[in-house]
C-alpha positions in Angstrom: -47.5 48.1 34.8 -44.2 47.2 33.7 -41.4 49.1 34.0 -39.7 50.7 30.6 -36.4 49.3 29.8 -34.7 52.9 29.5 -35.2 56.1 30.4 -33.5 59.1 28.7 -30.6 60.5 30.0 -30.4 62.7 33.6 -27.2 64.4 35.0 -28.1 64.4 38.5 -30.6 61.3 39.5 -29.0 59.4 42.4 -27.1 60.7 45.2 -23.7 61.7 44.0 -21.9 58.8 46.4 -23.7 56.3 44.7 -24.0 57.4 41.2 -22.7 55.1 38.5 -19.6 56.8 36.9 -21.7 57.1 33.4 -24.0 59.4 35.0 -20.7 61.3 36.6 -19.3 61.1 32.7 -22.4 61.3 30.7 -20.8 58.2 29.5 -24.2 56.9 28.1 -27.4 58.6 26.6 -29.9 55.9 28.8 -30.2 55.4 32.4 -30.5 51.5 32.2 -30.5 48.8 34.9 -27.0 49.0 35.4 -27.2 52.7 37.2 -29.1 50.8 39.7 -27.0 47.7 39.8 -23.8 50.5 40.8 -25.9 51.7 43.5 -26.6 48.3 44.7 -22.6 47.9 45.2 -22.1 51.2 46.6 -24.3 50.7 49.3 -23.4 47.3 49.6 -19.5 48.5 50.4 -20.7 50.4 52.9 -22.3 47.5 54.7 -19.2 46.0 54.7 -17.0 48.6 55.4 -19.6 50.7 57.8 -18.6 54.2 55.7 -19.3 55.2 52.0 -17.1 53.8 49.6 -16.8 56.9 47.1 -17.8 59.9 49.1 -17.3 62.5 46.6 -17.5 66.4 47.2 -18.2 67.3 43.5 -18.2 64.9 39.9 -15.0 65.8 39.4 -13.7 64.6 43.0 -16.1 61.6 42.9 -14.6 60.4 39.2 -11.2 61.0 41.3 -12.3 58.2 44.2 -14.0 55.8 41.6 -10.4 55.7 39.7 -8.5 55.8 42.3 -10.1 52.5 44.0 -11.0 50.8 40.3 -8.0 51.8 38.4 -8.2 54.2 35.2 -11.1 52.8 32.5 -10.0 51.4 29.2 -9.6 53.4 26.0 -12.6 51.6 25.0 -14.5 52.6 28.0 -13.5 56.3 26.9 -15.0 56.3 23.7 -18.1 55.3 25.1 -18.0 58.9 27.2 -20.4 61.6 25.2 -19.3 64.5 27.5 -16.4 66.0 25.7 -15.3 67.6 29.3 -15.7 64.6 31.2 -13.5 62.4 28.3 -10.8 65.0 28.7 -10.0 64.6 32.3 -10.3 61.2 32.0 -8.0 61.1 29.3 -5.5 63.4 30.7 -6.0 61.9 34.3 -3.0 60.2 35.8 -3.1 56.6 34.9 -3.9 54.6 38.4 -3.7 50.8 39.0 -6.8 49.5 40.4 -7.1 48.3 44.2 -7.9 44.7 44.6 -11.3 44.8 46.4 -10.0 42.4 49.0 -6.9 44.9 50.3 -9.9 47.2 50.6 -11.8 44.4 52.5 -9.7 42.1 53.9 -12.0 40.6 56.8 -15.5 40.5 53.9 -15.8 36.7 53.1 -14.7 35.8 49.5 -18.2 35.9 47.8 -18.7 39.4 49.2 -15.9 40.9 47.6 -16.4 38.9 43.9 -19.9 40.0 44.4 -18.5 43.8 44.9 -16.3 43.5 42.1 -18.8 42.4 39.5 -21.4 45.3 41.3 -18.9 48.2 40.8 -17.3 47.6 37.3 -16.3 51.2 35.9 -17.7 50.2 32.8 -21.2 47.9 33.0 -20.2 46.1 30.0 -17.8 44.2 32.3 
């Protein structure tokens, strides 16, 4: 049977440490193969790394990891964000350069960290 495309939108479906930030934001109303392709990243930084990448206590402190290792998202990416809460405090949050995967990696070959960086884009559009 093949799988559906889409599924409507849930809060809480992956472990928080390797939730996609639009499940941490509410950011989109479908859980679409981009939730999975985060996850994929997540764990795959933690392969290289041999610890989680984002391991948050709480949405709020796991947004705070995300941004602080991928920079603050676009205006554009906060648009997209349908959880009036969740826009705010990434609105008002401190604006934050991102870290170049490969500081964070510096002995992962090349293709592993362009690999990571196209896995983990704070916004899947990107």
């Amino acid at each position: 049977m093949p799988r559906p495309q889409s599924f409507g939108q849930y809060d809480y479906v992956a472990t928080r440490w390797y939730r996609a930030p639009e499940l941490c934001g509410s950011f989109s109303s479908n859980y679409t193969p981009a939730i999975d392709i985060w996850s994929i990243g997540c764990i795959f930084a933690e392969v290289l790394a041999g610890k989680p990448l984002f391991p948050g206590k709480s949405v709020v402190h796991q947004l705070e990891l995300i941004t602080d290792h991928l920079g603050t998202p676009s205006a554009e990416t906060f648009s997209g964000v349908r959880n009036d809460k969740a826009r705010k405090y990434l609105m008002e949050m401190q604006k934050k350069q991102p870290v170049p995967f490969s500081k964070k990696f510096p002995n992962a070959d090349p293709l592993a960290v362009r690999l990571l960086q196209r896995l983990l884009a704070f916004d899947p559009k990107d």
